[in-house]
PLY file of the C-alpha trace (Angstrom):
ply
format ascii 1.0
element vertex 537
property float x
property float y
property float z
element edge 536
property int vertex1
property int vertex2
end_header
-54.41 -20.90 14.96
-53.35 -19.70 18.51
-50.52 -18.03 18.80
-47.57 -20.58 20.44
-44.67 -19.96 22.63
-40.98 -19.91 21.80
-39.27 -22.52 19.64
-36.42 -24.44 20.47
-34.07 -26.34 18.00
-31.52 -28.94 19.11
-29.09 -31.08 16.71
-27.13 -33.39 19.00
-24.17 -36.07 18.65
-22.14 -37.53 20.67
-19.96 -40.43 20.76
-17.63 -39.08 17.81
-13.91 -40.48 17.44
-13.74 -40.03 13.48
-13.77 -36.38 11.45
-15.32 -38.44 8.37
-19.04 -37.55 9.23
-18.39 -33.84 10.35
-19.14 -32.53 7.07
-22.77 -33.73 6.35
-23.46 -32.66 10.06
-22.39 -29.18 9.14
-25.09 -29.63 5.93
-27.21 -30.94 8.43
-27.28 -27.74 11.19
-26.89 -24.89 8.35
-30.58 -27.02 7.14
-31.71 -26.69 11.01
-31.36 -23.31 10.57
-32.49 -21.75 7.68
-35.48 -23.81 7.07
-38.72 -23.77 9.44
-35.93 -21.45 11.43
-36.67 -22.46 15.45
-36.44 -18.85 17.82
-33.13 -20.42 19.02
-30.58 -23.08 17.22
-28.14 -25.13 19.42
-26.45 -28.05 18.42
-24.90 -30.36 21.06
-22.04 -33.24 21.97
-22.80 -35.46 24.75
-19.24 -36.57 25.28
-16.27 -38.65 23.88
-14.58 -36.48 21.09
-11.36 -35.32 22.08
-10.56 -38.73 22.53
-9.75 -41.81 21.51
-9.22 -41.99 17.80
-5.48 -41.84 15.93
-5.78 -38.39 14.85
-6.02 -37.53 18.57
-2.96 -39.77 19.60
-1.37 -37.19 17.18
-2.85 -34.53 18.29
-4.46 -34.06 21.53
-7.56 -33.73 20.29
-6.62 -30.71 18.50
-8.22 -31.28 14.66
-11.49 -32.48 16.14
-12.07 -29.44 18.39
-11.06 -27.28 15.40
-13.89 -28.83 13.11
-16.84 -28.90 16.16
-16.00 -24.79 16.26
-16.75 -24.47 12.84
-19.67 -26.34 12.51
-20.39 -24.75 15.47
-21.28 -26.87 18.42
-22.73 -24.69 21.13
-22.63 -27.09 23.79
-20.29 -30.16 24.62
-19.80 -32.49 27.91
-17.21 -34.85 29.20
-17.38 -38.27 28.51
-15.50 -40.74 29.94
-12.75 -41.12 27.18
-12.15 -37.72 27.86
-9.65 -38.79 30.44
-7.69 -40.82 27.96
-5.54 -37.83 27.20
-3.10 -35.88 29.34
-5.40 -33.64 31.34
-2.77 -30.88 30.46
-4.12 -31.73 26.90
-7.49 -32.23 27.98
-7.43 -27.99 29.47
-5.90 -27.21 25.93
-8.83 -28.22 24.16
-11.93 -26.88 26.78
-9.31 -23.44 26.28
-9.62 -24.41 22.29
-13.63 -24.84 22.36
-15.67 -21.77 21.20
-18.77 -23.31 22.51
-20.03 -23.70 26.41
-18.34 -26.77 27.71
-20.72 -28.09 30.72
-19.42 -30.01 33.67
-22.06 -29.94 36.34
-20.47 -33.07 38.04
-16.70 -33.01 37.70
-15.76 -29.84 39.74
-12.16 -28.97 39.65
-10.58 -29.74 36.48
-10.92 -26.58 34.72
-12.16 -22.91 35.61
-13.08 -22.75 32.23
-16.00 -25.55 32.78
-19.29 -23.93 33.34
-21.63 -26.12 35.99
-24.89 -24.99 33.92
-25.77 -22.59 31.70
-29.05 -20.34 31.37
-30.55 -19.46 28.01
-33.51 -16.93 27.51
-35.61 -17.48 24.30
-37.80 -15.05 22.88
-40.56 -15.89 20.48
-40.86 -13.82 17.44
-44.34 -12.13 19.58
-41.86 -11.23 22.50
-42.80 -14.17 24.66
-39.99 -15.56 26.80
-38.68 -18.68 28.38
-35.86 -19.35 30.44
-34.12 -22.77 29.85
-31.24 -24.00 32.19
-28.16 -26.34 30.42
-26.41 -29.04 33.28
-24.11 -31.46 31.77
-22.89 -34.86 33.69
-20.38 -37.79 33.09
-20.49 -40.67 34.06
-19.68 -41.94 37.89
-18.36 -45.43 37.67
-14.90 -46.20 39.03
-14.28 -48.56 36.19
-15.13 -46.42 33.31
-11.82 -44.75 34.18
-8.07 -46.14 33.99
-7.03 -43.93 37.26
-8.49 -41.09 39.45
-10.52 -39.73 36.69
-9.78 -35.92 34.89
-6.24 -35.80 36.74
-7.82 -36.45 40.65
-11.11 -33.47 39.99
-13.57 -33.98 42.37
-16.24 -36.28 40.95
-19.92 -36.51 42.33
-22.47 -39.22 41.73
-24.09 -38.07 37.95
-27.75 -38.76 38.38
-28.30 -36.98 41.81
-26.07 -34.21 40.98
-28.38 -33.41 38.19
-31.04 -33.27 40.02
-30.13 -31.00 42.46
-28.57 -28.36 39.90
-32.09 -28.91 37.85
-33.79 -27.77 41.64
-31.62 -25.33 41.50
-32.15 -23.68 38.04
-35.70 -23.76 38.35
-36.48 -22.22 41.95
-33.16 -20.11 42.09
-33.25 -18.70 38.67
-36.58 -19.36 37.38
-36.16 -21.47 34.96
-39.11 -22.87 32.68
-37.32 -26.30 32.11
-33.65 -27.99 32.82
-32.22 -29.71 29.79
-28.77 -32.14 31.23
-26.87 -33.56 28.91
-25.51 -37.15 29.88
-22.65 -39.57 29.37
-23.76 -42.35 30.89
-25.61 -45.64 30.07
-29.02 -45.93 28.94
-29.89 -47.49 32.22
-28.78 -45.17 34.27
-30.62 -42.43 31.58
-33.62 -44.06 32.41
-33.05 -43.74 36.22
-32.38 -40.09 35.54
-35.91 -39.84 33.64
-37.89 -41.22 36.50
-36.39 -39.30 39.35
-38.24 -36.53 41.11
-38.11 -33.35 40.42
-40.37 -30.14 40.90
-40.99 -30.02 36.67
-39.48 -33.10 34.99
-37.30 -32.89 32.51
-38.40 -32.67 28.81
-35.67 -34.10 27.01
-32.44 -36.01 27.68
-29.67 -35.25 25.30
-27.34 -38.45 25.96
-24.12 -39.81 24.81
-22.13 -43.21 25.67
-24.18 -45.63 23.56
-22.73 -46.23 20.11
-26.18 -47.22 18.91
-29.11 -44.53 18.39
-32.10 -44.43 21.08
-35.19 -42.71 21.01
-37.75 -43.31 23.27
-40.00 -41.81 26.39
-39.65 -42.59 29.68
-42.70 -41.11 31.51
-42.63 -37.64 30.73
-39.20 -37.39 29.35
-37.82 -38.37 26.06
-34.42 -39.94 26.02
-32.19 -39.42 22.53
-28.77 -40.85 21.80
-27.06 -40.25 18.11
-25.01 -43.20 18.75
-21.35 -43.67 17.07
-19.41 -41.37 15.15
-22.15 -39.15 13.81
-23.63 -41.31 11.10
-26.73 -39.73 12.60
-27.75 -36.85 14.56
-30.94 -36.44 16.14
-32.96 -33.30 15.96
-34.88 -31.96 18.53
-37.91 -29.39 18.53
-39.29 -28.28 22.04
-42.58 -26.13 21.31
-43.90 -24.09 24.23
-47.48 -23.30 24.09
-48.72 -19.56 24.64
-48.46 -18.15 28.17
-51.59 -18.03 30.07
-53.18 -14.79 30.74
-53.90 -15.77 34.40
-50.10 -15.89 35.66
-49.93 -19.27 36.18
-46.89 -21.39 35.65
-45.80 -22.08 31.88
-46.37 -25.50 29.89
-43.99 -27.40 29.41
-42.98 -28.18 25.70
-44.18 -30.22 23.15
-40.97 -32.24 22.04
-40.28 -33.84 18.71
-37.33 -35.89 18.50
-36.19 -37.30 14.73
-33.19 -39.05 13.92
-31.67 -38.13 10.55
-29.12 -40.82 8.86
-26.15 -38.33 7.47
-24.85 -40.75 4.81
-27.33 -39.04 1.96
-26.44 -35.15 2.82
-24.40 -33.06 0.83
-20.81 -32.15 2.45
-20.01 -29.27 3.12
-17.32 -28.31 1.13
-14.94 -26.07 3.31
-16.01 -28.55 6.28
-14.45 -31.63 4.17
-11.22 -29.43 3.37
-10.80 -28.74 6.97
-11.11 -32.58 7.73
-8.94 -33.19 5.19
-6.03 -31.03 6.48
-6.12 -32.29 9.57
-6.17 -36.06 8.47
-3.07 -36.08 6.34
-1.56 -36.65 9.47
-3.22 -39.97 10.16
-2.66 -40.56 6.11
1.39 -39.68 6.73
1.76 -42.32 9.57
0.80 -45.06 6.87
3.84 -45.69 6.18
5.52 -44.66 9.62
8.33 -47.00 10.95
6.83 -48.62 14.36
9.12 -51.58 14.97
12.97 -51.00 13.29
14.36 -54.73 12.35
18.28 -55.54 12.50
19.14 -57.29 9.26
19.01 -60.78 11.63
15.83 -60.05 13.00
12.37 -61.18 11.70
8.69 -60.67 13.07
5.78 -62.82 12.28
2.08 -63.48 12.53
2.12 -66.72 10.30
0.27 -69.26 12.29
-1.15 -67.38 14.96
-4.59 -68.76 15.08
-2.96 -72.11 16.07
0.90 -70.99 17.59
2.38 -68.77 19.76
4.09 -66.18 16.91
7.01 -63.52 17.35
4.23 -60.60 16.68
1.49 -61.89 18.90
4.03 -62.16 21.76
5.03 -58.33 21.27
1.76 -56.83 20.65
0.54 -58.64 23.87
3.57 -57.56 25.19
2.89 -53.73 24.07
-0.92 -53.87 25.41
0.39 -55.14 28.41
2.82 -52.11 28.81
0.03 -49.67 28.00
-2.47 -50.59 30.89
0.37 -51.46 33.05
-1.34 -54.83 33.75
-0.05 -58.19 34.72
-0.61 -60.01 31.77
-2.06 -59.55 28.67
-3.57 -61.80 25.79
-4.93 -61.08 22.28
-7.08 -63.89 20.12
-5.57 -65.47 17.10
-8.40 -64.35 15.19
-7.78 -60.72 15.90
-4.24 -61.04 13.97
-4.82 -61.22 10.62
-2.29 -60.85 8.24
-0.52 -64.05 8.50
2.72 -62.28 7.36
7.08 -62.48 8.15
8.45 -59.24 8.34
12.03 -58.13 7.67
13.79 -54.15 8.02
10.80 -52.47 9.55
7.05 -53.00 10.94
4.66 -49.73 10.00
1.84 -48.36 11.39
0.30 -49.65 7.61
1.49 -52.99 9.07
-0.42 -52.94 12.32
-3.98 -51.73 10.12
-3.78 -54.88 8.07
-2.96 -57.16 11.28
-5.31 -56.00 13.62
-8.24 -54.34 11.03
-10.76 -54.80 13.47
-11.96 -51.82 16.11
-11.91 -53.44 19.09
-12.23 -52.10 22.74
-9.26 -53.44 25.03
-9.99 -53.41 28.40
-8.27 -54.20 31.80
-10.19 -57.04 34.06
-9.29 -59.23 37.79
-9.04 -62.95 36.96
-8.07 -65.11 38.85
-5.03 -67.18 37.99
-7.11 -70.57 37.91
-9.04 -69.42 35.44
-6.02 -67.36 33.36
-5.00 -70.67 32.98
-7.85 -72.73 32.02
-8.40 -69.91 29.36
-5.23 -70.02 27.40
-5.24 -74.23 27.77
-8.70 -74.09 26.57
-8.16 -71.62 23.92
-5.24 -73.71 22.25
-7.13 -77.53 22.85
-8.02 -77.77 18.95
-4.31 -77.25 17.69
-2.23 -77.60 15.50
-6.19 -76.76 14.19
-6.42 -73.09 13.38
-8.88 -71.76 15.85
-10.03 -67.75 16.11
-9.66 -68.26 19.91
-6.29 -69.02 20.16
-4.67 -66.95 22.88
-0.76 -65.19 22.18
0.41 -64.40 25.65
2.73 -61.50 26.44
6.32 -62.24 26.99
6.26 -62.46 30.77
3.73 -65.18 30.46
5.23 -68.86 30.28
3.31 -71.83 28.58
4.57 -75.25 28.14
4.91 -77.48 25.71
1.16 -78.35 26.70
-0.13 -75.44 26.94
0.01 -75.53 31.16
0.28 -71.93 31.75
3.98 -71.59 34.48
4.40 -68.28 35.25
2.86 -64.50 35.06
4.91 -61.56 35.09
7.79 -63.75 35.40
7.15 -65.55 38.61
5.21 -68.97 39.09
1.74 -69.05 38.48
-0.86 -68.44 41.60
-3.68 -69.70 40.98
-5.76 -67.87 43.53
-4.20 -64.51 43.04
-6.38 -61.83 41.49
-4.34 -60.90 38.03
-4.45 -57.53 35.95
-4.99 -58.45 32.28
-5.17 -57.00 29.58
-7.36 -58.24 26.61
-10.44 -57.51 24.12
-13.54 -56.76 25.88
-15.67 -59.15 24.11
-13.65 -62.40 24.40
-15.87 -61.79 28.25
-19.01 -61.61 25.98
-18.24 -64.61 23.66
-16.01 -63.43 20.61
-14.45 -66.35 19.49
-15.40 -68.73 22.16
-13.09 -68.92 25.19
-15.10 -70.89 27.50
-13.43 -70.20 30.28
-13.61 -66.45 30.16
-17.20 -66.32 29.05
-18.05 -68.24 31.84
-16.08 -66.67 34.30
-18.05 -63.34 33.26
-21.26 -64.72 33.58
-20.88 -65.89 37.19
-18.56 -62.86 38.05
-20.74 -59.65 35.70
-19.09 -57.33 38.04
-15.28 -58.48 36.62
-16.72 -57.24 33.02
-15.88 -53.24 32.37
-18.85 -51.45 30.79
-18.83 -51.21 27.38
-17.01 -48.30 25.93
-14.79 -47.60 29.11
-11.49 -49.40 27.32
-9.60 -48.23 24.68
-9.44 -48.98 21.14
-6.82 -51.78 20.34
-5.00 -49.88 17.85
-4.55 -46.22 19.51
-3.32 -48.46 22.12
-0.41 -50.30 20.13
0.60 -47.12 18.37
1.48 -45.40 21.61
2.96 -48.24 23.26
5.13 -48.86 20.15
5.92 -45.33 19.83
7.16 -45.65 23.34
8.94 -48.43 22.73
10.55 -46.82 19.44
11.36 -44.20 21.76
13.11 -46.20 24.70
15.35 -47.87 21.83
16.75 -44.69 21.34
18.86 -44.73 24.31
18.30 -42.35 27.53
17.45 -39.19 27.64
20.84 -37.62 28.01
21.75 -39.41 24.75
18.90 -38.00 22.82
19.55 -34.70 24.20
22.42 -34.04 22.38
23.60 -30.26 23.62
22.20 -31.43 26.83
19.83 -28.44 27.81
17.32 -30.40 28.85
14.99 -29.63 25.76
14.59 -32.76 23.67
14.28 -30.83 19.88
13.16 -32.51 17.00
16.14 -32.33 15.41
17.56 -34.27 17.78
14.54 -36.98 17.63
15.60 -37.34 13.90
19.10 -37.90 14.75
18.67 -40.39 17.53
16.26 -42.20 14.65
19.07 -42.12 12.39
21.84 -43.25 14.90
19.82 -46.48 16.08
18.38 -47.43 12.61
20.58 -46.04 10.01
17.40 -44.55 8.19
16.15 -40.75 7.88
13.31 -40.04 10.18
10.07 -38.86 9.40
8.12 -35.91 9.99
5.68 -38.39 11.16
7.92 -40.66 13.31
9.01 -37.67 14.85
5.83 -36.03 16.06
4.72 -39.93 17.04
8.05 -39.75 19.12
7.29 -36.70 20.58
4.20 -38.00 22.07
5.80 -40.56 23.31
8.29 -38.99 25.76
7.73 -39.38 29.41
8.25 -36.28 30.11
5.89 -33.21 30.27
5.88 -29.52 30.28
7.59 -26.37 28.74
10.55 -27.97 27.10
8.50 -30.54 25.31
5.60 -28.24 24.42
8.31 -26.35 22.60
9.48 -29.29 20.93
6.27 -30.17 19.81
5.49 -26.18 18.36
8.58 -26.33 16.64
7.22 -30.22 14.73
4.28 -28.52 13.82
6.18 -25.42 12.21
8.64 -28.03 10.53
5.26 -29.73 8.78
3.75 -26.75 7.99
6.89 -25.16 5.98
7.47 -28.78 4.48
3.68 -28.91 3.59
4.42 -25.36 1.88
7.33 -26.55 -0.21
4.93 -29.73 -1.71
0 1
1 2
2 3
3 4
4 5
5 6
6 7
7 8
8 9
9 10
10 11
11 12
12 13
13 14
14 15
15 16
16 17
17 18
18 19
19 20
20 21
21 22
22 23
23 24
24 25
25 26
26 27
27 28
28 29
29 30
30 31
31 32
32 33
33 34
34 35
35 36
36 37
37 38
38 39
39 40
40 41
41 42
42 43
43 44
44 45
45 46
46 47
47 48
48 49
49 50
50 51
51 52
52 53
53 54
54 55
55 56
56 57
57 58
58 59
59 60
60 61
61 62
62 63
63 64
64 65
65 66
66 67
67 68
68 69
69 70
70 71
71 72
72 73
73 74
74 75
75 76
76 77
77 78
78 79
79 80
80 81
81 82
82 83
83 84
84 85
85 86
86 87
87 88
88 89
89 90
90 91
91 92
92 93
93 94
94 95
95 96
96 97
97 98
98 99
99 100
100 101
101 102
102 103
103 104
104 105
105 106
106 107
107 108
108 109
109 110
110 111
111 112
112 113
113 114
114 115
115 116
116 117
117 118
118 119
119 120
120 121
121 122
122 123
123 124
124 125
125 126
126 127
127 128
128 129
129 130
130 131
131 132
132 133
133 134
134 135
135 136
136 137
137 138
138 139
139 140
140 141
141 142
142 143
143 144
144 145
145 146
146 147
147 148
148 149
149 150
150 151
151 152
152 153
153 154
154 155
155 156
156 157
157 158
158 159
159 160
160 161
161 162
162 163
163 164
164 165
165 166
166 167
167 168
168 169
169 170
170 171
171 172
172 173
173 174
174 175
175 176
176 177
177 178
178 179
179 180
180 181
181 182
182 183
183 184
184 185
185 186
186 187
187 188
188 189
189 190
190 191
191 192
192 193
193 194
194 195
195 196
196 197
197 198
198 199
199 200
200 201
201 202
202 203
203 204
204 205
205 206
206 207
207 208
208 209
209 210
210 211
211 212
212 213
213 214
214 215
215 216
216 217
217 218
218 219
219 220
220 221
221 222
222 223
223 224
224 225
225 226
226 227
227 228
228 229
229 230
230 231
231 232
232 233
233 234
234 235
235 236
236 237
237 238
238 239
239 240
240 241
241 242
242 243
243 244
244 245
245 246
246 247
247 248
248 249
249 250
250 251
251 252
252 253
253 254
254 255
255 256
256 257
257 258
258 259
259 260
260 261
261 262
262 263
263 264
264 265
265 266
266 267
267 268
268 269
269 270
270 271
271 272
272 273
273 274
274 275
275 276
276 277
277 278
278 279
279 280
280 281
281 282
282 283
283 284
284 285
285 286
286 287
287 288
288 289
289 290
290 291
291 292
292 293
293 294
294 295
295 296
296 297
297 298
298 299
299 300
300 301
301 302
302 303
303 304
304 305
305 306
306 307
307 308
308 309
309 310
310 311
311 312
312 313
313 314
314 315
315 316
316 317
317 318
318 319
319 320
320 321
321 322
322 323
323 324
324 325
325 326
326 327
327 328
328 329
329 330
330 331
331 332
332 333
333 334
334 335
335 336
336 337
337 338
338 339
339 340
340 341
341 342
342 343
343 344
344 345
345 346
346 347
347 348
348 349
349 350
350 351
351 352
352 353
353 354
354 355
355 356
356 357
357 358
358 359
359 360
360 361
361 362
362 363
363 364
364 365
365 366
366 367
367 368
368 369
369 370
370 371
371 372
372 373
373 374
374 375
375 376
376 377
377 378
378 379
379 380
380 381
381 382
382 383
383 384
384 385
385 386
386 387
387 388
388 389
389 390
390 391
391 392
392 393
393 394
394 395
395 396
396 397
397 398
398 399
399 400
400 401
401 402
402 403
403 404
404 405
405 406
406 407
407 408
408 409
409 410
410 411
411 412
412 413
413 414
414 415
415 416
416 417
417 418
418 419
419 420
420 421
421 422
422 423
423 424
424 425
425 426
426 427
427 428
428 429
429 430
430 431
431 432
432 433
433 434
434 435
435 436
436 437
437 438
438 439
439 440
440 441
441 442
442 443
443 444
444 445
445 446
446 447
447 448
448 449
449 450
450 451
451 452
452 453
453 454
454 455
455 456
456 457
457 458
458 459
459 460
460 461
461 462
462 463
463 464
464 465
465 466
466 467
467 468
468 469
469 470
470 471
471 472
472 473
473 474
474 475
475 476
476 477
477 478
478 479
479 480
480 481
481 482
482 483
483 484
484 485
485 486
486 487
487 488
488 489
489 490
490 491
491 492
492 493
493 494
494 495
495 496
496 497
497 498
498 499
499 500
500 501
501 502
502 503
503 504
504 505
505 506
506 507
507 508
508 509
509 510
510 511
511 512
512 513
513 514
514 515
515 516
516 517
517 518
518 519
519 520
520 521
521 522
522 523
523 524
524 525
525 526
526 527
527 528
528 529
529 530
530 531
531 532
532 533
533 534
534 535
535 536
């Protein structure tokens, strides 16, 4: 057998908002490498991690950056949900990561951020290749809520990569450029077939939620897809040098994806995961929405009337994406439930189970309109499609949509709104808005640019929790400017006559509008309180 050329091995993910998985892929990569051991092991996310998922409206990201270190994950990239958290957050966690965090697109965020990185491998016969690491994001405008990464300089993803791939392999002699993508398939594809001086064996990508494996010319394309129920492995094989000088090979590539649900867990993996989910466990049973004794909130009927919760939730998602209007589909709102003396996060689970992606589009008001009347035709016949409007939305006593945002209706005007992605795809049959999409594609976001639905109420609620609490001043009770979370708990206890938890507090914390030393403090000091109650349990 002639002797071959050094052996890469790549296990990549990307796409990962839950911890759950994180301990079969850490089965998975100690497999990689111990058996058949490759020259050189990396393992790789392609992008949206730090964000969204509820343990990261908690945290920041925090647990999930903890857990890819100890796997470890050499390698990670932005994705777009990346700029979903505080980019003062967002520099905690590239500080946090252990691994090389590749931006060869975004310039300007961090100085941490490395625009590529250069690995040498040596084959166990001393034969050496030199393998260049890019990593891109992205480019569309409406992938992003605002100027993405807090205003960083963004350039175009595809062409970007190619010139830092010209770059790594005539400036520092590199034997092949690997880039790492968040971006869709289509635009992987595009990627694949532009030119290059040696194309690129391998695209490691991330923004799907579905797995993809397949060749584009001479370029294989591999996506994990969602939250690491698989992982796909990747072998690049260099033949033996030649003895007459010329140019190297390029690599034989294997890609295989591997389902995770029949590993082993890792044991200290899942304890890790586990500490840093009781938080998510904890907020359960946290206090959203405090009721006065008079006060009641209701989804009963809300697949074929306007109800008390569908009008705040719509009102909440509104708030959050600081849109015009906002609507949410009876059929989304499931409970069909009165509440009295509190609403809980355990609430909001069982009323909104499903994981949808909320999403801001343009519509015009004409067709606003025709959507809710159309959405509400088959009542008092419950219907999935019904539409709950926000409070600043007025609807008669036949459904003729009046006003938006509180002032009459325009029917030409362009509107802001805020709703589930796939009532513009078909989910629960809203003519009007399916149709509207189909003649208008450009109105429709990309898939996977919004937000989850409920990261999205939590924070507004928590917000909203917070602003009944009274102004800052008030809450700032020795009035240093330093909001403590002793303070928090006794603001809690003023407005609703109940103790506060450890939960509600750190949720409150989060929510303040208000950034920098004073509240980093505050939010040190909730994590010391948790850890010495955790102590005394």
């Amino acid at each position: 057998m002639p002797e071959t050329g050094p052996h890469i091995r790549i296990v990549c993910i990307n796409d990962v908002y839950s911890l759950e998985n994180l301990p079969r892929i850490a089965t998975l990569v100690a497999r990689c490498r111990n058996e058949d051991a490759a020259d050189l092991l990396l393992t790789t996310m392609a992008g949206d991690f730090v964000a969204p998922s509820l343990l990261s409206s908690l945290d920041g990201g925090r647990g999930m950056v903890d857990c890819l270190n100890a796997i470890p994950i050499t390698h990670a990239s932005l994705g777009n949900h990346e700029d979903d958290v505080p980019v003062d957050k967002l520099r905690e966690r590239i500080a946090q990561f252990r691994g090389v965090w590749l931006s060869t697109n975004v310039l300007g965020l961090d100085a941490a951020l490395r625009l590529c990185h250069v690995i040498e491998v040596s084959s166990r016969s001393g034969e050496k290749v030199r393998v260049g690491l890019i990593g891109v994001v992205m480019d569309e405008p409406s992938a992003y809520h605002s100027a993405p990464f807090g205003g960083a300089t963004m350039l175009p993803a595809n062409a970007t990569a190619v010139s830092a791939a010209e770059h790594l392999l005539s400036e520092e002699h590199c034997d092949a450029v690997i880039p790492m993508t968040h971006q869709s398939i289509q635009e992987d594809r595009v990627l694949a077939t532009m030119k290059t001086s040696r194309p690129f064996p391998v695209i490691l990508g991330g923004h799907e939620h579905k797995p993809f494996l397949e060749t584009v010319g001479e370029t294989q394309i591999v996506k994990a897809g969602l939250d690491a129920d698989h992982a796909v492995v990747v072998d690049l094989r260099w033949p033996a040098a030649a003895n007459d000088g010329a140019r190297r090979a390029a690599p034989r590539v294997e890609a295989t994806l591997v389902p995770v649900a029949s590993l082993e867990e890792d044991a200290e993996m899942r304890a890790r995961v586990d500490t840093h989910m009781r938080a998510v466990h904890a907020l359960e049973s946290a206090t959203l929405i405090h009721l006065d004794a008079e006060q009641a909130l209701s989804s009963e009927g809300t697949r074929h009337s306007q109800t008390s919760l569908g009008t705040l939730l719509a009102t909440a998602l509104r708030g959050a994406f600081r849109a015009d209007a906002a609507l949410l589909n009876g059929g989304g709102i499931r409970a069909n439930k009165m509440y009295r003396g509190h609403f809980t996060y355990g609430d909001l689970k069982a009323e909104v189970p499903f994981d949808n992606e909320a999403v801001v589009v343009n519509l015009p008001g004409a067709v606003l309109a025709e959507a809710v009347l159309s959405s509400r035709a088959r009542a008092p016949e419950e219907s999935g499609g019904f539409l709950q409007v926000d409070d600043g939305m007025k609807v008669d006593a036949q459904n003729r949509l009046l006003e938006i945002a509180g002032a009459p209706l325009d029917a030409a005007r362009l509107y802001r709104v805020a709703l589930v992605r796939n009532l513009l795809t078909g989910m629960d049959h809203v003519e009007p808005l399916v149709r509207h999409a189909h003649e208008h594609p450009d109105v429709v976001p990309p898939a996977d640019t919004g937000r989850e639905v409920k990261v999205v109420l939590v924070e507004a609620l928590s917000l909203r929790l917070f602003a009944g609490l009274g102004t800052f001043d008030d809450v700032d009770e020795n009035h240093d400017g330093v909001i403590e979370p002793s303070e928090i708990a006794h603001a809690v206890a003023r407005a609703t006559r109940e103790p506060a938890s450890e939960i509600t507090v750190d949720l409150l914390l989060k929510a303040i509008p208000h950034h920098g030393p004073a509240i980093e403090r505050a939010e040190a000091e909730v994590a010391r309180l948790m850890a010495t109650s955790s102590a005394r349990r």
